[in-house]
SEDREN-345329 format. One record per residue (C-alpha): residue number from 1; residue in three letters; x negated, y, z negated. Coordinates in Angstrom, 1 decimal, decimal comma. Each point is the difference from the previous one (the first is absolute). Layout:
REM SEDREN-345329
SITE    n  res      px      py      pz
SITE  NUM  ala       X       Y       Z
...
***
This chain:
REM SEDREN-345329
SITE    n  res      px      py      pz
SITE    1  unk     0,0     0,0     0,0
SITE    2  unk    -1,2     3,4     0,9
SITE    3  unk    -0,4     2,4    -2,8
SITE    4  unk     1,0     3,4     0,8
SITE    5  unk    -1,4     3,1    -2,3
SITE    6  unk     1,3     3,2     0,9
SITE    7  unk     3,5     1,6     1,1
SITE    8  unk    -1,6     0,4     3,7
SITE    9  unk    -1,7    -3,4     0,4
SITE   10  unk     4,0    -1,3    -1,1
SITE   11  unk     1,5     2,2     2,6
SITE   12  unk    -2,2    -1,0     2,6
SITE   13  unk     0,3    -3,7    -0,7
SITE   14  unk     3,9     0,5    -0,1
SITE   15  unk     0,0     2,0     3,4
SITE   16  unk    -2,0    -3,0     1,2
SITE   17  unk     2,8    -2,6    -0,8
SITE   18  unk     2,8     2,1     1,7
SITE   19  unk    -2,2     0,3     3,1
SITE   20  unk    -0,9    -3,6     0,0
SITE   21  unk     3,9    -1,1     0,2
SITE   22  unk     0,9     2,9     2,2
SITE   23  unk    -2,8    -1,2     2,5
SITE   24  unk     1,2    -3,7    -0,6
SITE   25  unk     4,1     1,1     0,8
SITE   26  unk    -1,3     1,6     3,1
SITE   27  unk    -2,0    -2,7     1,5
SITE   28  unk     2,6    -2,3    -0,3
SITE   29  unk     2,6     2,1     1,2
SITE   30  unk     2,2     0,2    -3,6
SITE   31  unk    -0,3     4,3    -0,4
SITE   32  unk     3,1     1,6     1,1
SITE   33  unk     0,7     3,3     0,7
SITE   34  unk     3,2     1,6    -0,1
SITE   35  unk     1,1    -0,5     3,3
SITE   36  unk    -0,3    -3,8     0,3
SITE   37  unk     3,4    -1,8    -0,4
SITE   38  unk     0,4    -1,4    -3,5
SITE   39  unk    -0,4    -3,5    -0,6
SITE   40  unk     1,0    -2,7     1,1
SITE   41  unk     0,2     2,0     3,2
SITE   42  unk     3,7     0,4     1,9
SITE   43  unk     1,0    -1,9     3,0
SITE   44  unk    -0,5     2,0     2,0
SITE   45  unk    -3,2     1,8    -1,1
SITE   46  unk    -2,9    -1,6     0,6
SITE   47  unk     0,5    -3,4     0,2
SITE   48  unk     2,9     0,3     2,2
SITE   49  unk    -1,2     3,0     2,0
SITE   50  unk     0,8    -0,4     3,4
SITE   51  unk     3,3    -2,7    -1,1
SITE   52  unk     2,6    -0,7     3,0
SITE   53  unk     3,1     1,1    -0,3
SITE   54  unk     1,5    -3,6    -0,5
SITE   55  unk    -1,3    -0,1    -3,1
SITE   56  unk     2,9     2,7    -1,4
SITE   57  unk     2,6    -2,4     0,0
SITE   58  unk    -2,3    -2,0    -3,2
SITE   59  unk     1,0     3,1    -2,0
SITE   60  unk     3,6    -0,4     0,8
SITE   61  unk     0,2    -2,5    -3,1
SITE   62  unk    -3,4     0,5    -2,2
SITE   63  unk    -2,8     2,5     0,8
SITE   64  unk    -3,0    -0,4     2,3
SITE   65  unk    -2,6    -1,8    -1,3
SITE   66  unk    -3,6     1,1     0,8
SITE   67  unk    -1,5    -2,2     2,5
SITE   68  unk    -3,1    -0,1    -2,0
SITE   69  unk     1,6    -1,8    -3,0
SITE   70  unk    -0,6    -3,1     1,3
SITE   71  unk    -1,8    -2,2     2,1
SITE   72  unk     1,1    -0,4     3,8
SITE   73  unk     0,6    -3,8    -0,8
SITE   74  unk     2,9     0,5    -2,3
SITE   75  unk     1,6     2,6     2,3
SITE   76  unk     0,6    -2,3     2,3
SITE   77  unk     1,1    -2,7    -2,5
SITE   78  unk     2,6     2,5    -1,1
SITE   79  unk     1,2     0,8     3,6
SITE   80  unk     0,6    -3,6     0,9
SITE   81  unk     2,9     0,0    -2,2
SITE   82  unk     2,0     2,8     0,4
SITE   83  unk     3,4    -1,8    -0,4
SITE   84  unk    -0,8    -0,7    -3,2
SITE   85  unk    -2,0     3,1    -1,3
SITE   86  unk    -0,3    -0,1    -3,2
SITE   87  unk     3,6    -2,0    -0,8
SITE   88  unk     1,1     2,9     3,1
SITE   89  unk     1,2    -0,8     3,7
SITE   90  unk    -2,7     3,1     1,2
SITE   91  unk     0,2    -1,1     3,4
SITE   92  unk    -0,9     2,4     3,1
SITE   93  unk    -0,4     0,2     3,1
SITE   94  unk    -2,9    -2,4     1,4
SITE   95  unk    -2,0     3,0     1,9
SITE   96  unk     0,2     1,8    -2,9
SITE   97  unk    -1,0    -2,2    -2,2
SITE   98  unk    -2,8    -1,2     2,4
SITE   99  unk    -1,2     4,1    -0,4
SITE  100  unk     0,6     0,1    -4,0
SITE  101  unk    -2,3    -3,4    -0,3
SITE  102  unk    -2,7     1,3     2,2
SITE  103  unk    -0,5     3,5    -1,9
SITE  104  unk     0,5    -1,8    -3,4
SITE  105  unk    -2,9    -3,1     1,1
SITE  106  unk    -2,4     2,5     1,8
SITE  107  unk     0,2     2,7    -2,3
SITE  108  unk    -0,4    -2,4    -3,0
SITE  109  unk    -2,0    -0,1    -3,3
SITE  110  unk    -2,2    -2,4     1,9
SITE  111  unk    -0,4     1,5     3,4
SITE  112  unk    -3,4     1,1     1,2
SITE  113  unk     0,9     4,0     0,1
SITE  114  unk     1,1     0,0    -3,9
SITE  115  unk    -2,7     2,4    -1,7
SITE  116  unk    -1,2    -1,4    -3,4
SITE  117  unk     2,6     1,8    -2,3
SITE  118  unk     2,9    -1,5     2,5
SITE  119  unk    -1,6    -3,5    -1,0
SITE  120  unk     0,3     0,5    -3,5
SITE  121  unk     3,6    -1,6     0,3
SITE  122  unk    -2,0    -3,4     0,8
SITE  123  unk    -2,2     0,1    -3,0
SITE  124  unk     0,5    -3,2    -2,4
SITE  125  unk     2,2    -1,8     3,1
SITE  126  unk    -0,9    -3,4     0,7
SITE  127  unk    -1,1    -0,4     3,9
SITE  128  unk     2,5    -2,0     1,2
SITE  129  unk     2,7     0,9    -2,3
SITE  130  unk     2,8     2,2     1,8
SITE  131  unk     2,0     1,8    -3,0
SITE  132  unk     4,2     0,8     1,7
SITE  133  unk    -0,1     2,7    -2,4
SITE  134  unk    -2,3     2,5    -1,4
SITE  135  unk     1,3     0,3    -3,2
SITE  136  unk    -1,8    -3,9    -0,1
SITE  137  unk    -3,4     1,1     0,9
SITE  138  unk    -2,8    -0,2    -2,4
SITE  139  unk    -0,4     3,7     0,6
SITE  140  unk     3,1     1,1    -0,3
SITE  141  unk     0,6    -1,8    -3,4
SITE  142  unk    -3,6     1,7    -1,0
SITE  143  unk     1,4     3,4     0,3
SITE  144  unk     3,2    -0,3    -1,4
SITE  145  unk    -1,2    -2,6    -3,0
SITE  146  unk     1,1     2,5    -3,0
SITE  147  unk     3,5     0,6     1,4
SITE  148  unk     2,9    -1,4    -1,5
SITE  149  unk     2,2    -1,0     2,8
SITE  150  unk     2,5    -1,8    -1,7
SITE  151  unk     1,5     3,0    -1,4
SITE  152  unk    -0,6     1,0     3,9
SITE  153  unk     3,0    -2,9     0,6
SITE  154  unk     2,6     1,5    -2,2
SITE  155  unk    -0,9     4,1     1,2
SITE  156  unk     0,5     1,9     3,2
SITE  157  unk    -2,8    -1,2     1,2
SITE  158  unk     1,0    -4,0     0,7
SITE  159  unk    -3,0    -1,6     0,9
SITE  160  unk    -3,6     0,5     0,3
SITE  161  unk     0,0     0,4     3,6
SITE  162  unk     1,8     3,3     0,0
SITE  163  unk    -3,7     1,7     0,4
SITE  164  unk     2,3     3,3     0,3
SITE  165  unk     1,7     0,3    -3,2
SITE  166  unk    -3,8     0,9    -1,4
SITE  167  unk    -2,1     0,9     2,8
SITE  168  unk     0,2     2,7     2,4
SITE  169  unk    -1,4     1,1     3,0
SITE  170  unk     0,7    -0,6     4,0
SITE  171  unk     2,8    -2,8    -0,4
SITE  172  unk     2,2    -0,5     2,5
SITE  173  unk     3,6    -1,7    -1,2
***
């Protein structure tokens, strides 16, 4: 342990920690600023950036998920049931559909243009393991580990996937 003797030699050593972790959050892309979306980011900003219109009519009975929040493999596994979505006949049209699944897959947790943050959603996932909901990935659970969410069951709020009864930002419904 270092000794430190005099009111400036403490200052200096403390102005040395904050500059240590500021330089750490900005090489790994973790500092914000105030004009980033606030996290988890909206559908439509980033990870969606650039989303077909198709992919409106998923916010016709829940709000759009962020591409990002999950890995392209369990998009598609979600997709391939869309008469049963969730206990839900969700059923659309095939060519829309066809558009919705290849946004969701390419634009993915997993796809090669996600930046490092974007990835984040992956950490703690098993390799082959393809989650049909995020509220059942490791990350997720991570983030959300000191909530209570049965009291969440009996309030407003429903269910853990209603991202929009505590987050805000660029969410389309």
């Amino acid at each position: 342990m270092i000794k430190v003797k005099s009111s400036l030699e403490r200052l200096a050593v403390g102005a040395a920690i904050v500059a240590f972790f500021a330089i750490g959050e900005a090489a790994f892309g973790l500092a914000r600023s105030d004009s980033e979306p606030p996290e988890p980011p909206g559908p439509l900003e980033p990870g969606n950036k650039g989303a077909p219109a198709e992919l409106k009519q998923c916010g016709e009975c829940h709000m759009v998920f962020n591409s990002r929040m999950l890995p392209s493999r369990s998009w598609a596994a979600i997709l391939s049931t869309m008469d049963d979505h969730f206990g839900e006949d969700a059923t659309i049209p095939k060519k829309d559909l066809d558009v919705i699944r290849d946004f969701l897959t390419s634009h993915a947790a997993d796809s090669p243009d996600a930046t490092f943050r974007e990835k984040h959603f992956l950490s703690e996932l098993l390799p082959d393991s393809a989650p049909l909901r995020i509220t059942a990935t490791p990350w997720w659970n991570q983030v959300h580990a000191d909530f209570n969410f049965d009291a969440v069951k009996h309030s407003a709020v429903k269910s853990p996937a209603n991202c929009l009864a505590c987050h805000y930002g660029k969410v389309i419904r």
